[in-house]
Wavefront OBJ file of the C-alpha trace (Angstrom):
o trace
v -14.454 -15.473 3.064
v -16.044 -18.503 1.652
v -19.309 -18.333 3.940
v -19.224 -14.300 2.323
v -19.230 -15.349 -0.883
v -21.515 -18.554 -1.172
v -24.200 -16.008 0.747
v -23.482 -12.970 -1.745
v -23.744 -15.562 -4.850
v -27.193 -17.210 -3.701
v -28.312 -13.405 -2.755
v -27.574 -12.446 -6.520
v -28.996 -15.069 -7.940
v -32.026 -14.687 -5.549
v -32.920 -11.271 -6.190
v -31.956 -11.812 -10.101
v -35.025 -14.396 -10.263
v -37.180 -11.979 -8.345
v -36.973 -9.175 -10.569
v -39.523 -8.312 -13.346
v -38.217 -8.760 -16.393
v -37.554 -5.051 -17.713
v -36.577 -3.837 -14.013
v -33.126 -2.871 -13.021
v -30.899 -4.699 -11.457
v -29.804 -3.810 -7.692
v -26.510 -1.586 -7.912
v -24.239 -4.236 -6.980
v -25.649 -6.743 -8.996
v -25.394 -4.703 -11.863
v -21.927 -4.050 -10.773
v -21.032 -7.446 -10.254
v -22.281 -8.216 -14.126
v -20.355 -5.564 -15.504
v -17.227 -5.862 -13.600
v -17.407 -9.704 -14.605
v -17.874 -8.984 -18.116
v -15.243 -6.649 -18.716
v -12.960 -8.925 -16.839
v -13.969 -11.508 -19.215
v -13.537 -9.014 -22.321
v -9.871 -7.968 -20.605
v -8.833 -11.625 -20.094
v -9.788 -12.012 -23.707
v -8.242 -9.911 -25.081
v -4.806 -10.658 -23.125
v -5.322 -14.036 -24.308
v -5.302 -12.053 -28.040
v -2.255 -10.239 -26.827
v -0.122 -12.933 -25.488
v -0.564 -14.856 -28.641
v -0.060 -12.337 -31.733
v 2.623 -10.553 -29.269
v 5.220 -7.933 -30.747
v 8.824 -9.542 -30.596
v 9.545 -5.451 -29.954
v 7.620 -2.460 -28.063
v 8.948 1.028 -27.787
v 8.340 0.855 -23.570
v 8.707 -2.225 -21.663
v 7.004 -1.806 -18.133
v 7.967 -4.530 -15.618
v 4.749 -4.497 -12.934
v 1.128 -3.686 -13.401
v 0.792 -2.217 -9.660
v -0.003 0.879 -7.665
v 2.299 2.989 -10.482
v 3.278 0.273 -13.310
v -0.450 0.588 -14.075
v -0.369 4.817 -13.942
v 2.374 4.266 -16.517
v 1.014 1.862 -18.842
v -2.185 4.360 -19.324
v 0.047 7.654 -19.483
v 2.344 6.080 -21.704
v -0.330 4.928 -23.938
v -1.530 7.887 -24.622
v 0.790 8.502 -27.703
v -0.658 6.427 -30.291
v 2.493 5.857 -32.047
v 4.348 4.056 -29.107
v 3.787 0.381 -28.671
v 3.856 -0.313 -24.733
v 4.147 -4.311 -23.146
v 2.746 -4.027 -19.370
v 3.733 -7.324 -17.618
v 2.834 -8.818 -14.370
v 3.819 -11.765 -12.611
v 0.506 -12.389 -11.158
v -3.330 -12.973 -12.680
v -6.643 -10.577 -13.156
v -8.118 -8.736 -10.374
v -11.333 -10.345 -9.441
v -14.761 -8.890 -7.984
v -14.365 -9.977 -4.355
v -10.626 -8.289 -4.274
v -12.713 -5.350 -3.997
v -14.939 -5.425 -1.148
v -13.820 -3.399 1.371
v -13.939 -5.294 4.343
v -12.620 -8.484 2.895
v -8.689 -6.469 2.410
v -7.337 -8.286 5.367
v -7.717 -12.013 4.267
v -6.801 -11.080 -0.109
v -3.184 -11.627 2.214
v -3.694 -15.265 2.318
v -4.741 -15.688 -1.779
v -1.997 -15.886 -4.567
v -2.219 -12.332 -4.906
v 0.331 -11.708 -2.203
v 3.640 -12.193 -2.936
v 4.061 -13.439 0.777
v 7.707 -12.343 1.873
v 8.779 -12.318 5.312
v 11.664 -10.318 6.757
v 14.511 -11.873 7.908
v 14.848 -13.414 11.849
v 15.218 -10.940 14.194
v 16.657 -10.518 17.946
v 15.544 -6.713 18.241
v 11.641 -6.720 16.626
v 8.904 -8.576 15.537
v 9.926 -11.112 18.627
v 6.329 -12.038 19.361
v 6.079 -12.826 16.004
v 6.706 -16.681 14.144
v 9.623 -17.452 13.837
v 10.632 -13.579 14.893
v 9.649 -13.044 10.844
v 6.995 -10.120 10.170
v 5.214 -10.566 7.251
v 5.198 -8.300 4.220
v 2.609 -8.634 1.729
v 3.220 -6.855 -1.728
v 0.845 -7.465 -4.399
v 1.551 -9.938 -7.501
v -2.026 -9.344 -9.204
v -3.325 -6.721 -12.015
v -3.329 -3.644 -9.822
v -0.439 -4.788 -7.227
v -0.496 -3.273 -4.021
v -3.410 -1.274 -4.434
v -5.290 -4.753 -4.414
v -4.021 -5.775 -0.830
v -4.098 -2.095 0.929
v -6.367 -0.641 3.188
v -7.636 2.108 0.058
v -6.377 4.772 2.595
v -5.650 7.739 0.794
v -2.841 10.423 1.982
v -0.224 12.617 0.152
v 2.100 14.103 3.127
v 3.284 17.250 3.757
v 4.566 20.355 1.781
v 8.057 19.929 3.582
v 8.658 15.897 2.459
v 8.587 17.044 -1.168
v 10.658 20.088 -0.371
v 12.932 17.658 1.092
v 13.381 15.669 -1.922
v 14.145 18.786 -3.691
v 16.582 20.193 -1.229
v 18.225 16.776 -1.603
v 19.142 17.506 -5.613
v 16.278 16.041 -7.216
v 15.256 19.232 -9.508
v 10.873 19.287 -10.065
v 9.804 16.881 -7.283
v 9.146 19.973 -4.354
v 5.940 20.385 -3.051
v 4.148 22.707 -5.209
v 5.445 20.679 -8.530
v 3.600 17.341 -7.308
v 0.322 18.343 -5.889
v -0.618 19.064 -9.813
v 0.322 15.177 -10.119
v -2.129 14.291 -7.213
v -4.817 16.301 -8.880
v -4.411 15.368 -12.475
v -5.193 11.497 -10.897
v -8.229 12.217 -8.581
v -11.668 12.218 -8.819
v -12.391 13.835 -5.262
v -15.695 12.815 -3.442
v -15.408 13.759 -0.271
v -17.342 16.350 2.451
v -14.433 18.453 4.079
v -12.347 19.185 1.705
v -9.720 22.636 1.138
v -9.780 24.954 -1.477
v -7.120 24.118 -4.213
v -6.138 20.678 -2.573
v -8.596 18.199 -4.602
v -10.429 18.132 -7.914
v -12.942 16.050 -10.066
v -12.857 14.275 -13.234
v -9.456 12.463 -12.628
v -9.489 8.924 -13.214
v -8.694 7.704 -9.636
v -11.602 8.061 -7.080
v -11.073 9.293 -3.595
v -14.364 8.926 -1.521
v -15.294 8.387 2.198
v -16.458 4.799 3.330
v -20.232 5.338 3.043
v -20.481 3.661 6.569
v -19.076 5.199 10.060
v -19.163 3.544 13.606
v -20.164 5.000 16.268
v -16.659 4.031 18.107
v -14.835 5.982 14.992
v -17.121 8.541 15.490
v -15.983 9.004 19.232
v -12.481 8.677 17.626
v -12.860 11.859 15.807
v -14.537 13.291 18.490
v -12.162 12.873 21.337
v -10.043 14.366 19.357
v -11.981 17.415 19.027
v -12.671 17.377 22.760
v -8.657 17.270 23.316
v -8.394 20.224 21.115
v -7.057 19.182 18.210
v -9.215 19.861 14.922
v -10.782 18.109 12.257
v -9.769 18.658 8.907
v -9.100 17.591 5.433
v -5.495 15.889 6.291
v -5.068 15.996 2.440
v -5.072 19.880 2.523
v -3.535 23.087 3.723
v -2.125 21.348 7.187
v -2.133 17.733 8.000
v -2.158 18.020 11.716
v -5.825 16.794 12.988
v -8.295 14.302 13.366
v -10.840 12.675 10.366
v -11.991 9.619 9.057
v -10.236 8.216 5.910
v -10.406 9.606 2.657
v -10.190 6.073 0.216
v -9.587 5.099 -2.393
v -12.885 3.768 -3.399
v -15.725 4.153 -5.793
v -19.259 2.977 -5.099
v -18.886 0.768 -2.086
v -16.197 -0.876 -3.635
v -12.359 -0.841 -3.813
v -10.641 1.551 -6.881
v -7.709 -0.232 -7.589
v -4.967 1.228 -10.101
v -6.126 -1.591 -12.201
v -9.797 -0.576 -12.330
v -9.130 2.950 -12.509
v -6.083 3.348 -14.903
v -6.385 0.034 -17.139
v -9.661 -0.937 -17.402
v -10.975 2.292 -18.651
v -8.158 1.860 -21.920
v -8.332 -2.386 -22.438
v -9.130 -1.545 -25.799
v -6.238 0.802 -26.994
v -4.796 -1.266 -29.631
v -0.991 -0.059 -28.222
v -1.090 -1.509 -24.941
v -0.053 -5.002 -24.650
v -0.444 -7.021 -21.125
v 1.109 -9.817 -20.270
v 0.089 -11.639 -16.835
v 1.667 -14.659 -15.402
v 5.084 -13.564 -16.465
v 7.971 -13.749 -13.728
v 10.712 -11.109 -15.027
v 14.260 -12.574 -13.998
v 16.659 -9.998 -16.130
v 17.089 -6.671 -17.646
v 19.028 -7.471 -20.889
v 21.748 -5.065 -21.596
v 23.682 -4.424 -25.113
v 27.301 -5.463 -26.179
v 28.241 -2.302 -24.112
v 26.439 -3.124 -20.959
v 25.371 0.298 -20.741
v 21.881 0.279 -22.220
v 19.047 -1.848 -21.540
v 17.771 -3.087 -24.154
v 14.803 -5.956 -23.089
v 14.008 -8.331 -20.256
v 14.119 -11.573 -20.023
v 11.238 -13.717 -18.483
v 9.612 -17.246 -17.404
v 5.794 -18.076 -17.997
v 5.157 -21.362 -16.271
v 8.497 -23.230 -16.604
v 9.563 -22.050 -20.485
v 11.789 -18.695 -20.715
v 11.724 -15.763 -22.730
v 13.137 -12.567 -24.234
v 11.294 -9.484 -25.285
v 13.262 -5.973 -26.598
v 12.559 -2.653 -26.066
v 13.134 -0.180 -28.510
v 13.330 2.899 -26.550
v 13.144 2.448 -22.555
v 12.463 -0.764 -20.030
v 10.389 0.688 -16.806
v 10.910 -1.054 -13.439
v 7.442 -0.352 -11.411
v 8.074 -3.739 -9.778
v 7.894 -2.187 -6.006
v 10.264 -1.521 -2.938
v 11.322 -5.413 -2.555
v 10.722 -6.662 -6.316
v 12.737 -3.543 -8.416
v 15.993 -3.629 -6.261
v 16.239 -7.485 -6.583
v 15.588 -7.550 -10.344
v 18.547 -4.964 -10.866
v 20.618 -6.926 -8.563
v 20.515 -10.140 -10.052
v 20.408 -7.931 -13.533
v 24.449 -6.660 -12.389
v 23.179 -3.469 -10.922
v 23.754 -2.913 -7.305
v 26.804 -3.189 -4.607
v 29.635 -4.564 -6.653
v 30.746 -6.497 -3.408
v 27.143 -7.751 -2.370
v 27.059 -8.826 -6.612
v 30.396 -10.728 -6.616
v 29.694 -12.559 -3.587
v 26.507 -14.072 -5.185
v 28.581 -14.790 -8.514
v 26.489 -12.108 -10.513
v 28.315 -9.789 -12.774
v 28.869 -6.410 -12.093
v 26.861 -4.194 -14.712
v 26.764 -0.957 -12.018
v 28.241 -0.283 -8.406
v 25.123 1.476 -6.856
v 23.581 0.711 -3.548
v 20.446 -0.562 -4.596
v 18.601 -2.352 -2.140
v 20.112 0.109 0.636
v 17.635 2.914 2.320
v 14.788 0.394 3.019
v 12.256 2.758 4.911
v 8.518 1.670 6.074
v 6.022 2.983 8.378
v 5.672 0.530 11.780
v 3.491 0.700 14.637
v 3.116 -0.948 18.156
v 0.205 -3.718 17.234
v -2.074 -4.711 19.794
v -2.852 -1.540 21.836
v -6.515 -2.875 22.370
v -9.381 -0.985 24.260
v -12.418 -2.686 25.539
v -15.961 -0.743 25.145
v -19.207 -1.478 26.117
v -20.322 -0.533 22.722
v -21.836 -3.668 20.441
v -21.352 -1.883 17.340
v -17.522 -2.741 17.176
v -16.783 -5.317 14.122
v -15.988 -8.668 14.453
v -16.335 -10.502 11.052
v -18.821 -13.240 12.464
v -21.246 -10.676 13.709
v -21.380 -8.923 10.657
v -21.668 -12.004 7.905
v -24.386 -12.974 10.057
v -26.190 -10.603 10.034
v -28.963 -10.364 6.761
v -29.452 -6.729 7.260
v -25.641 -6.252 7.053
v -25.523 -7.930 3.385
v -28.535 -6.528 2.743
v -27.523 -2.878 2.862
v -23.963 -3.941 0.822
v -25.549 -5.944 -2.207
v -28.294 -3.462 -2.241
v -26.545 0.227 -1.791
v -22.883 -0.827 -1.239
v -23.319 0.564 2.666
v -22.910 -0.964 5.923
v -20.075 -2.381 7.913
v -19.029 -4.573 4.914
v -17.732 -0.902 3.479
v -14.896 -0.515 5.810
v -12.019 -1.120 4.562
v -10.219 -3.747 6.660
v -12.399 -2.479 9.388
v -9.735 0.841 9.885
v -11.782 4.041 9.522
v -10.389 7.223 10.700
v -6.793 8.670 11.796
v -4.921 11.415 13.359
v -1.666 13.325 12.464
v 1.153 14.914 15.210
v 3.942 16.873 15.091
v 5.322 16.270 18.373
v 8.595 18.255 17.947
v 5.975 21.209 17.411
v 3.194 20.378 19.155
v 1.656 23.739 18.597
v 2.473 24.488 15.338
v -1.129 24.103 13.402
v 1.111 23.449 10.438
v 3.257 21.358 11.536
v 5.277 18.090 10.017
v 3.864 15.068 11.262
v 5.788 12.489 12.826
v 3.616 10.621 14.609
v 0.190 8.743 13.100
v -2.928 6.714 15.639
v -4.624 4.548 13.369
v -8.180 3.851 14.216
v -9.475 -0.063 13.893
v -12.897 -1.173 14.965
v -12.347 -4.291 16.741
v -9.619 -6.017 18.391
v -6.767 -8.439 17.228
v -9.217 -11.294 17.998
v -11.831 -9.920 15.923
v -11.021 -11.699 12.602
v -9.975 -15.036 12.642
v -7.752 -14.090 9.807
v -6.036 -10.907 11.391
v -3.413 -12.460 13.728
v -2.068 -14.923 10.833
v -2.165 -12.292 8.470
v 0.432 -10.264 11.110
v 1.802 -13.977 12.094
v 1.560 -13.320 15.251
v 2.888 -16.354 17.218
v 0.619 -18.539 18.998
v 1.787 -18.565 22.286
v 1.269 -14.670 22.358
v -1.816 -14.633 20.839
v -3.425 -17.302 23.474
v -1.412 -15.346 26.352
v -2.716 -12.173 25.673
v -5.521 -11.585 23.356
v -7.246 -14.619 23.618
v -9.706 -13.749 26.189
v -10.312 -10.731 23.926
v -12.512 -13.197 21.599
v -15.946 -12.113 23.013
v -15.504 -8.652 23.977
v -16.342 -5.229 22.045
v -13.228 -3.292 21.495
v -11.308 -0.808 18.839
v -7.329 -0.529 18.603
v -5.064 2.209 18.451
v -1.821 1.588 16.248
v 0.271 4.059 17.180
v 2.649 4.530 13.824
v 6.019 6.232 13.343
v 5.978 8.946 10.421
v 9.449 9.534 9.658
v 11.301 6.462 10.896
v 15.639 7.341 11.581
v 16.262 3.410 11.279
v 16.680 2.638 7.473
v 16.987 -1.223 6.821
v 18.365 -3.355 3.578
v 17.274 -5.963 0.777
v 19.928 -8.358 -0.395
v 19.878 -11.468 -2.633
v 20.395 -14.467 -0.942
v 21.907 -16.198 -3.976
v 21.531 -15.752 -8.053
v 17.661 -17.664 -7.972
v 15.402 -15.528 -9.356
v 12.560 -17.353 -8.053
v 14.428 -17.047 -4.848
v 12.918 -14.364 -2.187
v 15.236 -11.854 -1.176
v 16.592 -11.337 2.715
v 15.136 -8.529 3.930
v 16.371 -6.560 6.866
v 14.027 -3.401 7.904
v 15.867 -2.684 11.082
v 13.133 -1.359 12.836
v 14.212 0.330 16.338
v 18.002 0.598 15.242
v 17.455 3.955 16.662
v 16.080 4.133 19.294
v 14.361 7.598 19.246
v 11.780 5.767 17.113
v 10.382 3.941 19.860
v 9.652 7.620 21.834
v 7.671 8.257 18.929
v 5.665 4.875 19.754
v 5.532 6.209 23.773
v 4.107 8.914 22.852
v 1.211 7.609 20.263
v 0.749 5.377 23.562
v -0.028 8.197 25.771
v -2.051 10.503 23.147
v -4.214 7.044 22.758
v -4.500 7.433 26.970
v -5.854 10.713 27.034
v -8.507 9.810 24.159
v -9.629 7.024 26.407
v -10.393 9.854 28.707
v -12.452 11.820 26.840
v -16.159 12.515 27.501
v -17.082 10.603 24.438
v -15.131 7.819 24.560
v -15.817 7.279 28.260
v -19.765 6.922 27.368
v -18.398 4.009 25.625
v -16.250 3.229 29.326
v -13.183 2.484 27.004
v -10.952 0.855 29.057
v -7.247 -0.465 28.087
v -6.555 -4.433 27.647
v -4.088 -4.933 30.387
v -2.792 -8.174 29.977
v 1.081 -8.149 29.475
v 2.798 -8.993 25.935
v 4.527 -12.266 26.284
v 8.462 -11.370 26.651
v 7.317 -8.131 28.550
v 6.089 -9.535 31.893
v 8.881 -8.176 33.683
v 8.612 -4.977 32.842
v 6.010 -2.292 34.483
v 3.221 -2.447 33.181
v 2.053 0.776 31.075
v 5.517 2.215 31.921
v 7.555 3.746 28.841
v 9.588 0.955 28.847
v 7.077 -1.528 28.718
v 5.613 0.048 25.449
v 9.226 0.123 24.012
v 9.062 -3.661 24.868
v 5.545 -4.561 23.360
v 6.588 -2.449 20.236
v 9.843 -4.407 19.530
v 6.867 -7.675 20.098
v 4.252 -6.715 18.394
v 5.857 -5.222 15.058
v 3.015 -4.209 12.945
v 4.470 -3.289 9.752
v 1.997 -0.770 7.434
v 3.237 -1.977 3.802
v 4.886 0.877 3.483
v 8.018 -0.514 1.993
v 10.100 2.392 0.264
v 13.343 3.700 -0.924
v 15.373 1.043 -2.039
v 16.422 2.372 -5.258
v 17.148 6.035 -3.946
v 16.605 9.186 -6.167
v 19.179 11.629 -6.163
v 21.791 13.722 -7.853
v 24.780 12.023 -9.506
v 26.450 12.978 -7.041
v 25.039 11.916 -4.258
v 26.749 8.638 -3.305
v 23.580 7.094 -2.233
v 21.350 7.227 -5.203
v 20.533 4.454 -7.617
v 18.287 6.723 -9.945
v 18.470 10.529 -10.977
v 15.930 13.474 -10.636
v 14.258 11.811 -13.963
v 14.218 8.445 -12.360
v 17.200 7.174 -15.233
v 19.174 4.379 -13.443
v 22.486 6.144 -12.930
v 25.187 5.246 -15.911
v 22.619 3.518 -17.738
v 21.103 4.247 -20.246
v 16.874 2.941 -21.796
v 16.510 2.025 -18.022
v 14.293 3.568 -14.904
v 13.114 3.257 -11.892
v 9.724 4.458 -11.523
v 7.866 3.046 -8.128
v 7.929 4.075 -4.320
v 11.789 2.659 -4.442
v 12.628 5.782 -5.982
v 12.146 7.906 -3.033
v 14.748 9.224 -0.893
v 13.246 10.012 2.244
v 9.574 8.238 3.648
v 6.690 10.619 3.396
v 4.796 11.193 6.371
v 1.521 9.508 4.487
v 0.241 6.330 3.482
v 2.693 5.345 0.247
v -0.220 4.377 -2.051
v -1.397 7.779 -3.255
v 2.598 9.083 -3.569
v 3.695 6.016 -5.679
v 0.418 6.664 -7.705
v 1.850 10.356 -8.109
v 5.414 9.684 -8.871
v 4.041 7.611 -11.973
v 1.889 10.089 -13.078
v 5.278 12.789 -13.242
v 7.792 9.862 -14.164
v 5.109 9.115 -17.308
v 5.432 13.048 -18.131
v 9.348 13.184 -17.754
v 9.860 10.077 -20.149
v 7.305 12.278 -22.610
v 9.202 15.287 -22.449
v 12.694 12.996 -22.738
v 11.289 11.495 -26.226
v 10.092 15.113 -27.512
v 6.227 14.179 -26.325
v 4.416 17.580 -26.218
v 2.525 17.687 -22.966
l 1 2 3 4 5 6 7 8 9 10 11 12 13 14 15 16 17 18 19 20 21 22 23 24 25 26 27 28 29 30 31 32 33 34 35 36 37 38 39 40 41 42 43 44 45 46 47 48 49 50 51 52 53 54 55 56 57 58 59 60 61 62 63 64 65 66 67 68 69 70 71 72 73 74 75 76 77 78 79 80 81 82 83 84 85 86 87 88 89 90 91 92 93 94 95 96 97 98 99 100 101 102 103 104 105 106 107 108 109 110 111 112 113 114 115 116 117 118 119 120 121 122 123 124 125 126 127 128 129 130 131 132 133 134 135 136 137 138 139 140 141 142 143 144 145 146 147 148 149 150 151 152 153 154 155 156 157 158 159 160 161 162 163 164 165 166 167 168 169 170 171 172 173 174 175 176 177 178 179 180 181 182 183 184 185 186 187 188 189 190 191 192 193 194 195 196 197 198 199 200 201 202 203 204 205 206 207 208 209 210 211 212 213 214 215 216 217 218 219 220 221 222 223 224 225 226 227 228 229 230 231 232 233 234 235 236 237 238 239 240 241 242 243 244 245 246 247 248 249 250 251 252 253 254 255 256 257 258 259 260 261 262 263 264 265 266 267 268 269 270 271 272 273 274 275 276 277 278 279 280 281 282 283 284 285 286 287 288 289 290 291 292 293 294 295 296 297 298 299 300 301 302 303 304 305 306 307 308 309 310 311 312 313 314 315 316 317 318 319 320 321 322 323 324 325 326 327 328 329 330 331 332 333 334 335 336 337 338 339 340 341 342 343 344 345 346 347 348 349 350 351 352 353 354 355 356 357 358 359 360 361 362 363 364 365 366 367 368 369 370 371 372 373 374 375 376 377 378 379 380 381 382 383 384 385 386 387 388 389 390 391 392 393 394 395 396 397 398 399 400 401 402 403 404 405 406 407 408 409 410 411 412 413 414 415 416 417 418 419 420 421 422 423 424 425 426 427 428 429 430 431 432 433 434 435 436 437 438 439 440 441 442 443 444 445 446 447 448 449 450 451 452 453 454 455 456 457 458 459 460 461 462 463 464 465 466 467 468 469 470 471 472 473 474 475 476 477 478 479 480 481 482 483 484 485 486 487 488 489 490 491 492 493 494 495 496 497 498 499 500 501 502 503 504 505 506 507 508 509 510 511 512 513 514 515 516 517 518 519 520 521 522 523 524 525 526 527 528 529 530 531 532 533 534 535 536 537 538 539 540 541 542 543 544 545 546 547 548 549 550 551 552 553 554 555 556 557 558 559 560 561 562 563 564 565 566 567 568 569 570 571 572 573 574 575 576 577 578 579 580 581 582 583 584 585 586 587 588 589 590 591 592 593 594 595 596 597 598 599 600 601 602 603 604 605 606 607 608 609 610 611 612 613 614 615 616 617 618 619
């Protein structure tokens, strides 16, 4: 990353001194110059902010991420209403949003950095049999550290939630959410599924490999279509629709906050670690948080509502240590019991088999040395904002299944193959950044180092094992224990199988065998005595090779009242009290069978309409 930026700095600075004096300024330059001076202008005016502060705001919002930063604009919006946005991490900075650069932002202070807890059933190949689980702790959250991909699910996940109890939230009630946010870019697209002038942009990486390319294509040649897997049917082949603008990466920070840093109503504060919802003499309304910056505590009040948008791990352990969650797990840890609910309970994430590595004959396939040096390469990004340097992560292009159904061009998807160019080896960054253990790294992909190659993660869409967050004790500044059970049933792991053998018959393909794809056949560690390439085997490498997706989800469930299981109504009002909700991916009750970023960016945009319509907000 360093060698990246050094290069990109003395290439600005370069072209800067070769350019006439009334001549533009190359696109990313220019970008680069603005982007730095309205961070400067932002920081500024937090600075402003944090210093003439209100002692009281209408809204409290706890989390500037992927939907504390939807919320903050929405809620904004009424002129009258004084709103306090606060993050426990710092600014977004320029390089955050280079596309290719997403996997190593992991290692920065920007990731939160948890780690689930020891396991004897999955992520065994991993350190310390601990996957990792980055969540954002920066302006713009987990929308910082993703991949940009951008999918909504199907029709039938909504209906689901609606089926459930939770009254507004089917299918045809949030699509208008997804389309009041985007700005839609892209070539294939459905009638009626996408729009322009939103402020989120959803775009197509300007760049395309040829090995994604044969991705697509081998799916076309196995008879499945290509189509816009935001639209009518989701079952199909194409490469990503992003969320990116211009080359670069459209955070919820860029694209919901920086566009308002001057409405005199929002107030940010950054660097602020929320440890406590404050509650009144009655313990039934929330009335203000309290909160450390650096080592001196605080208090701030709300005069109307206090928004948790802190995230799947970060919301369920501030209402726990705030008295609000399972009255035994509470008294154990010595916390009083504000509300018996079972937050922390329905942990759901995607996961996928990591690892399942194809070598090609094709030099085209990324590996971060060969790109940074190559001039041409940083040539076409600091010039246009093209080239390899524009994939995100290096993952381009994907492919839905219903298996149940397999026929059924509208079917639910269960299954999801994930498309990387390159190989586990490919970044020297990637395997930490999974914490993949050593041993199986040097055993396995090792010899991987020099070779051209693309992997396949084959990813479970609507996991049956549901995990758990607890507290391990009353710290605040104490991680939580996080159990995501992976594999507890074990029909999850045919859904891996499966992705396995789809992936096979790709291989096969005319296209892909111009490329004389060919399957990395060296055993996982732990698996040798198994078949190789046998169903079993794949079951083994899976519970190995855990590759979580940062799809974290549903710990503060939405549902009826009277649904046992819910921590948060239909309105997203914690459930018996009062000035208090939920309003992240937490909130939903079952996984959608999509990337999480573009939903969570959704349920903020309805949660900011039902807290309008709850305060008499004419919409």
């Amino acid at each position: 990353m360093l060698k990246l930026v050094i290069v990109c700095l003395l290439f600005a600075v370069h072209t800067r001194s070769q350019l006439p004096k009334n001549e533009q300024y190359p696109p990313l330059f220019e970008d680069l110059l603005n982007v730095l001076q309205e961070n400067l202008a932002y920081v500024n005016r937090q600075t402003r902010d944090e210093r003439f502060g209100l002692a009281e705001y209408d809204f409290i919002i706890v989390g500037a991420g992927s939907a504390g930063a939807v919320v903050a604009n929405r809620l904004s919006e009424v002129p009258t209403w004084d709103i306090l946005l606060m993050e426990a991490g710092d600014e977004e900075q320029f390089l955050m949003d280079v596309p290719l650069l997403a996997n190593m932002l992991q290692f920065t202070d920007a990731n939160w950095k948890y780690k689930t807890m020891p396991s004897k059933s999955y992520c065994l190949g991993h350190v310390n049999k601990q996957c990792n689980f980055p969540r954002g702790k920066v302006m713009g959250g987990s929308s910082i550290l993703n991949y940009m991909i951008y999918t909504r699910g199907h029709r039938k996940d909504y209906d689901a939630w609606a089926d459930l109890g939770n009254v507004g939230w089917n299918s045809d009630e949030v699509l208008k959410y997804f389309l009041k946010s985007e700005d839609a870019n892209i070539t294939l697209q459905d009638h009626g599924f996408h729009q322009k002038g939103g402020l989120l942009s959803v775009t197509e990486a300007q760049y395309k490999s040829k090995l994604a390319k044969a991705f697509v294509q081998s799916g076309y040649e196995l008879g499945y279509p290509v189509r816009d897997l935001n639209g009518n049917s989701q079952i199909g082949f194409n490469f990503h629709q992003l969320t990116m603008k211009n080359g670069l990466r459209h955070s919820t920070n860029v694209a919901f906050l920086q566009p308002i840093r001057k409405r005199k109503n929002l107030f940010v504060k950054k660097n602020c670690h929320v440890t406590k919802i404050l509650f009144d003499e009655t313990k039934l309304k929330a009335i203000g948080v309290e909160y450390y910056k650096g080592k001196n505590k605080y208090r701030v009040f709300a005069r109307k509502e206090v928004i948790v948008s802190a995230g799947a791990i970060n919301s369920p352990q501030l209402l726990m240590l705030s008295g609000i969650g399972p009255k035994d797990h509470l008294t154990s840890k010595g916390i009083n019991v504000i509300q018996d609910l079972p937050v922390g309970r329905n942990l759901m994430d995607h996961v996928a088999l990591g690892g399942l590595t194809y070598i090609v004959n094709d030099t085209s396939s990324i590996t971060t040395n060969r790109i940074l040096e190559n001039p041409f390469n940083l040539h076409e990004y600091m010039m246009y904002h093209k080239g390899p340097i524009a994939i995100p992560g290096g993952t381009e292009a994907l492919a839905l299944f219903d298996l149940d159904h397999p026929n059924d061009v509208n079917g639910h998807p269960n299954l999801e193959l994930l498309f990387i160019n390159g190989a586990v080896s490919s970044d020297e960054t990637l395997r930490k950044s999974f914490g993949i253990d050593d041993k199986v790294y040097n055993r396995v992909f090792k010899k991987t180092e020099q070779k051209n190659a693309f992997m396949i993660f084959p990813m479970i869409m609507r996991p049956k094992s549901k995990g758990w967050i607890e507290l391990k004790d009353r710290n605040p500044f104490r991680y939580p224990a996080i159990y995501p059970n992976y594999f507890s049933d074990e029909k999850d792991l045919d859904i891996i199988v499966a992705g396995v053998r789809i992936s096979e018959q790709l291989s096969k393909m005319k296209t892909m065998r111009s490329f004389n794809a060919k399957l990395w056949d060296i055993p996982i560690l732990g698996c040798e005595h198994l078949q190789f390439n046998s169903d079993n085997y794949w079951k083994c490498a899976a519970r190995h090779l855990t590759f979580t997706i940062y799809h974290l989800s549903g710990t503060c469930k939405m549902g009826p009242t009277k649904d046992p299981t819910a921590v948060v109504d239909s309105r997203l009002r914690v459930q018996g009290i009062k000035g208090l909700r939920v309003i992240d991916a937490s909130i939903m009750p079952e996984i959608i069978s999509a990337h999480t970023n573009a939903p969570t960016i959704m349920i903020a945009e309805k949660g900011s309409d039902l807290i309008k319509e709850d305060w008499g907000v004419i919409i």
